[in-house]
C-alpha positions, -999 to 999 in steps of 0.1 A, spaced: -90 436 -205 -94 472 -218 -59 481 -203 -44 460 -224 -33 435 -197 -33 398 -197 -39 377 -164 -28 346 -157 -42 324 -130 -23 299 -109 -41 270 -97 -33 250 -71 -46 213 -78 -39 198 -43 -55 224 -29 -84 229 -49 -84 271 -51 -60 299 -74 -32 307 -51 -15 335 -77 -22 361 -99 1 378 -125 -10 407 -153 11 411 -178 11 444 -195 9 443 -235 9 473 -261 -30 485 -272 -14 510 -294 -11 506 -333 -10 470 -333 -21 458 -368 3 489 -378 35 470 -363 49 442 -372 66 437 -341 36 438 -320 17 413 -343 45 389 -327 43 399 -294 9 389 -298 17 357 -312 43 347 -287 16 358 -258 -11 334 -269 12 307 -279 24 309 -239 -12 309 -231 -15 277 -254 15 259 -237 2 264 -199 -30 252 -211 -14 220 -230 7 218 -197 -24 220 -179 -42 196 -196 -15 168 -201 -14 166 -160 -55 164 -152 -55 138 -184 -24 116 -169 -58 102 -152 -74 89 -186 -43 74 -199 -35 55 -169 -71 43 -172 -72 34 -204 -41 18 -208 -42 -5 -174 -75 -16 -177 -69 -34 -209 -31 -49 -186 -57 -59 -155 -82 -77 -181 -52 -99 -199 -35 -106 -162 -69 -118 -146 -76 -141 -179 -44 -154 -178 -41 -166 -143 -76 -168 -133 -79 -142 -105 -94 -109 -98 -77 -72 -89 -88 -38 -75 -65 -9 -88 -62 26 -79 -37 56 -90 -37 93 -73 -22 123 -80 -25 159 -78 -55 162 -104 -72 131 -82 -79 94 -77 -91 67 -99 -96 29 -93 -103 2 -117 -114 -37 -109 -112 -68 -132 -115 -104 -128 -138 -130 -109 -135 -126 -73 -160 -154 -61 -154 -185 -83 -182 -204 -67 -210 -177 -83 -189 -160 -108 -192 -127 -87 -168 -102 -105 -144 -78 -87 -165 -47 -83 -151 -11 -75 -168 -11 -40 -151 -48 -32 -132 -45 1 -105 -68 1 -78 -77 29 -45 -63 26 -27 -74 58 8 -54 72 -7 -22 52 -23 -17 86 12 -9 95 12 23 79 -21 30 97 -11 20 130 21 39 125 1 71 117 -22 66 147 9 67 170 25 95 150 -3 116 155 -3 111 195 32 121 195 21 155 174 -5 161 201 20 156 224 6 122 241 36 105 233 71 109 226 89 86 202 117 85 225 96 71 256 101 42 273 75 21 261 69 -7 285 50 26 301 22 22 281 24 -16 275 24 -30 309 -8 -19 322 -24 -30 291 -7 -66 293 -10 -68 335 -46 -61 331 -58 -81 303 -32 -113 306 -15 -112 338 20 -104 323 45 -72 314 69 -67 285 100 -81 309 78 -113 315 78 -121 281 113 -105 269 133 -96 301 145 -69 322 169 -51 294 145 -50 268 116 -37 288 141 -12 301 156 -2 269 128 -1 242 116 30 234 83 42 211 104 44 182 120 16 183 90 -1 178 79 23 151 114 16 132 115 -22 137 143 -15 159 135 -36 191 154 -69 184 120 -91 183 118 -117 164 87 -125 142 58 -150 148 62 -185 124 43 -174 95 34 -211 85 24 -225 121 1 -201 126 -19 -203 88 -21 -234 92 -37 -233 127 -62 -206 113 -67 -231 83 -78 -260 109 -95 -237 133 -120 -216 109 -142 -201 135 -116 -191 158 -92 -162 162 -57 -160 169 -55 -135 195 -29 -107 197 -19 -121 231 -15 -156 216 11 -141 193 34 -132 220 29 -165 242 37 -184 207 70 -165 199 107 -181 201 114 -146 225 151 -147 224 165 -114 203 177 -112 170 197 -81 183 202 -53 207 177 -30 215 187 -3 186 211 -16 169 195 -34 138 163 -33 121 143 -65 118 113 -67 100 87 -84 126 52 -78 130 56 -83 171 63 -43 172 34 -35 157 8 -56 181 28 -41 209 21 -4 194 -15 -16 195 -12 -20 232 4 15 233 -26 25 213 -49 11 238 -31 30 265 -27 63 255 -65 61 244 -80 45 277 -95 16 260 -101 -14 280 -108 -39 257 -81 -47 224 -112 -57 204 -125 -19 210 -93 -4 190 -106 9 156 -81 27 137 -105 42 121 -98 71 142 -74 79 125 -88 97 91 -97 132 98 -137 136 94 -136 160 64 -117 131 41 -137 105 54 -155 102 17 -119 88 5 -120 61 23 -154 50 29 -147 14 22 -117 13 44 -125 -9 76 -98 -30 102 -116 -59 108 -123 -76 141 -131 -110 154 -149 -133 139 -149 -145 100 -147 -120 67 -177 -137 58 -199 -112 81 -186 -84 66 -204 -69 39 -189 -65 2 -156 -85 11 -139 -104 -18 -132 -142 -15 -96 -149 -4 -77 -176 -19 -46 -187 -3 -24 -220 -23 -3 -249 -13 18 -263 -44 31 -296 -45 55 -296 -76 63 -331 -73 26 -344 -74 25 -314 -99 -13 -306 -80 -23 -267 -66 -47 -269 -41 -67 -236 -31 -88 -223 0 -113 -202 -1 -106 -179 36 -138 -165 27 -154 -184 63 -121 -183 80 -107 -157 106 -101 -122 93 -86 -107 120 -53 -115 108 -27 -103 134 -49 -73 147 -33 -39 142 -3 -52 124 -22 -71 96 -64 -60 98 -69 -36 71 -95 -41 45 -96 -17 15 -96 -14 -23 -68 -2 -46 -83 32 -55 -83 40 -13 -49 25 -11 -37 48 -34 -54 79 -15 -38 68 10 -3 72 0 -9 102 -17 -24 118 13 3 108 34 38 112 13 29 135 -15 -2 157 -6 7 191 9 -26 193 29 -13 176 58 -41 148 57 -28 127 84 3 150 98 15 183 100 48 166 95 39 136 77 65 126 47 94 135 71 80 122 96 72 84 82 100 83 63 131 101 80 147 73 96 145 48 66 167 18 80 182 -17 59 164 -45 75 184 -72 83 159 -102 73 178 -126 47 149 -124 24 151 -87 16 185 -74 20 176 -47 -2 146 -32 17 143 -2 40 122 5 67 112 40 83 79 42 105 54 19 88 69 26 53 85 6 37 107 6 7 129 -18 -18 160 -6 -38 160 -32 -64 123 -40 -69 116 -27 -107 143 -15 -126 146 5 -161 144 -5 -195 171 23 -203 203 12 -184 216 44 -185 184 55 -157 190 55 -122 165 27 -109 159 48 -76 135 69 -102 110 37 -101 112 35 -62 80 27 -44 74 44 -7 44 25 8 37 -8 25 32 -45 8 4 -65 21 5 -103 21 -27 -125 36 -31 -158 36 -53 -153 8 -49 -119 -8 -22 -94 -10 -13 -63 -22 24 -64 -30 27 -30 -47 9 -3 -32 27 28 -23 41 62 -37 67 76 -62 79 105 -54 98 117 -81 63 115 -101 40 125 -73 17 99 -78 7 64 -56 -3 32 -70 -21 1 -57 -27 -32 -62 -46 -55 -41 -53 -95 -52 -80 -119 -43 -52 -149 -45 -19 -150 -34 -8 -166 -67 -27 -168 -100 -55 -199 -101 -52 -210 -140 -45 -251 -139 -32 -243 -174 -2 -224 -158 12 -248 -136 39 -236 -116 38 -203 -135 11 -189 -116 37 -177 -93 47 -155 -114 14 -138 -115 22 -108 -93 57 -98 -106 43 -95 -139 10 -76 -130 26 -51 -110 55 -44 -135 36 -43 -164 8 -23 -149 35 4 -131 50 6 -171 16 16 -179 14 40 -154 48 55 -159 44 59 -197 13 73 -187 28 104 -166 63 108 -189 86 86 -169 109 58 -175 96 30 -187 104 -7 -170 120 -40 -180 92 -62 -171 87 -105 -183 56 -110 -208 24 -117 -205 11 -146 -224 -16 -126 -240 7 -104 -249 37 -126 -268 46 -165 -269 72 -165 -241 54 -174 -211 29 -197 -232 59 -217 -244 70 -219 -212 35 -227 -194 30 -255 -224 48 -280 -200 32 -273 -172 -6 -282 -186 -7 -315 -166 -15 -303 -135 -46 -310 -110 -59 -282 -90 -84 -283 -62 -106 -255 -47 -117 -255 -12 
């Protein structure tokens, strides 16, 4: 200004406004005279140049991470015959990206605005529904809560917590053990129950039907491990249902739980209901796999027509990557308290080793979920906690989303959802398992090269070397069959 004075402007991404002003005070006086003021001049607008370089690296971290993992989704979905929604957030906002065929039968491509189903994600939802009750002060985590269960059970199926698990467990379990994984229960047989959904296409396992179908003896005490089992989370639904005064499980939406003013971030974020996915409007095809290595034949069904209800609350969600991402933005990273007043801490305060034998590396706090070991450097010499992923995987019959959650070193979430479970190119033979592990390392190196981190040790893509096209070479004799 005419004083002489520079201002600089803080902005606040996040929050969308300035939140701090500085003047600095420079000499008016003489300066083409002074040599010394000439530099002071200089050194002032080559700070001003930096902040805006600064400035300008961060809101374009959004361009590079689209531009370099589109071209990663586009190789992936050629190779292995399958489609992908994307998304990134940070600070500076949100982006998603699609590729691939997601109905084979029409050659109907992935589209930005195609829901797909995402399964045990709806765990971090659910969790976030109770989380909030116990902020309004509804709940406590530390309540006793065959409470809330019992009605709901005595009213709608003529049983009680104790009926199906005892005395000591219905005595003992509390909110949060529930929350935490905590409670002992054991989880439902994954394989029984596809395949009854697979014989039974216009029928709907029931969340009731989970618990009469359970082997209800306890992995451990009440408290003392943590087990990763859906169980919990259906009987948090029941909580839900309680606390709420809802009658009828089918009337639960957890849609309730987005506040109104960021409804637009997820307006293609449902929890489906009864009934097939086939009703439901813009909802990718699903394809889940049997693999017979022996016969060396891959048969795949399209769970386009079958049930999508998919364990109610504790598997229901249907979404795309970009509103994934939001989503763990908005709850781990974001200072606006989206979903919580308390909401990182909150979620993840309580992060416990789960005791299953197929992850002994993974952690569990209340509906997040985390593994140690997932990705790991390129550089030895880099801690491999700096790639660590704070979210929720999601695996359906028929789709998934294996890597969706934040990093919060970075301050950004990622998200990828799949319309297969494995990748669908006959060509690949046994190799389409693999489909997954590379996608989601080579498109998080993307990302991370994108925003200045470390970049990962990740396998190659066959468009992108001759390793796993050697490899696949023997594996080109192969039938596959869609259903």
């Amino acid at each position: 200004n005419n004083r002489g004075e520079v201002s600089l402007l803080i902005y606040n991404r996040s929050r969308r406004k300035f939140k701090k002003q500085s003047r600095i005070k420079i000499p008016v006086g003489g300066i083409c005279n002074k040599k010394e003021n000439i530099l002071m001049w200089k050194l002032y607008v080559l700070g001003i140049m930096v902040v805006q370089s600064v400035a300008t690296i961060h809101v374009d971290n959004l361009s590079l991470v689209r531009s370099t993992v589109q071209e990663i989704l586009d190789a992936v979905t050629a190779d292995f015959n399958t489609s992908i929604s994307f998304g990134y957030a940070d600070a500076s906002g949100s982006i998603g990206l699609v590729s691939g065929i997601q109905n084979i039968w029409n050659g109907e491509k992935m589209k930005l605005d195609t829901r797909i189903p995402v399964g045990s994600i709806a765990k971090t939802f659910t969790a976030l529904s109770i989380l909030q009750h116990v902020e309004a002060g509804d709940l406590r985590l530390d309540e006793n809560a065959a409470t809330y269960i019992d009605p709901v059970l005595n009213r709608l199926n003529g049983t009680s917590l104790g009926y199906f698990f005892g005395d000591y467990l219905s005595k003992e379990l509390t909110i949060d053990h529930l929350l935490t994984l905590r409670s002992g229960i054991r989880d439902y047989d994954d394989e029984r129950l596809k395949q009854w959904t697979l014989n039974h296409p216009n029928q709907d396992i029931d969340p009731f039907q989970f618990l009469w179908d359970l082997d209800k003896s306890l992995v451990c005490t009440v408290g003392s491990c943590a087990y990763y089992s859906s169980i919990n989370y259906i009987l948090l639904g029941f909580v839900l249902m309680e606390v709420e005064n809802i009658e009828n499980w089918e009337e639960l939406d957890l849609m309730r739980v987005f506040p109104k003013e960021y409804l637009s971030r997820y307006e293609h974020t449902f929890f489906a209901g009864k009934g097939q996915c086939s009703k439901y409007a813009n909802i990718s095809h699903q394809f889940s796999s049997d693999q017979s290595i022996k016969s060396r034949k891959l048969m795949y069904k399209d769970m386009y027509d079958d049930s999508c209800l998919n364990g109610w609350v504790c598997g229901n969600a249907v979404s795309t990557g970009k509103e994934l991402a939001n989503l763990y933005f908005d709850s781990l990273i974001s200072d606006e308290d989206v979903f919580l007043k308390n909401g990182s801490s909150l979620l993840m305060d309580d992060m416990t080793r789960l005791s299953n034998n197929w992850c002994p590396t993974c952690f569990y706090g209340r509906g997040i979920f985390t593994m140690e070991d997932e990705f790991w450097p390129l550089n030895p010499l880099i801690s491999r906690h700096s790639l660590q992923i704070y979210g929720h995987p999601g695996l359906d019959w028929g789709s998934s989303a294996t890597l969706c959650g934040a990093n919060l070193k970075y301050k950004f979430s990622i998200c990828l959802a799949y319309s297969s479970v494995i990748g669908m190119n006959c060509e690949m033979g046994e190799w389409n398992t693999l489909m997954q592990p590379i996608a989601n390392c080579k498109v998080y190196d993307a990302v991370m090269k994108a925003v200045g981190g470390p970049r990962l040790l990740c396998p190659n893509l066959k468009s992108h070397g001759d390793e796993l096209e050697k490899q696949s070479a023997v594996s080109r004799d192969y039938s596959c069959e869609w259903m």
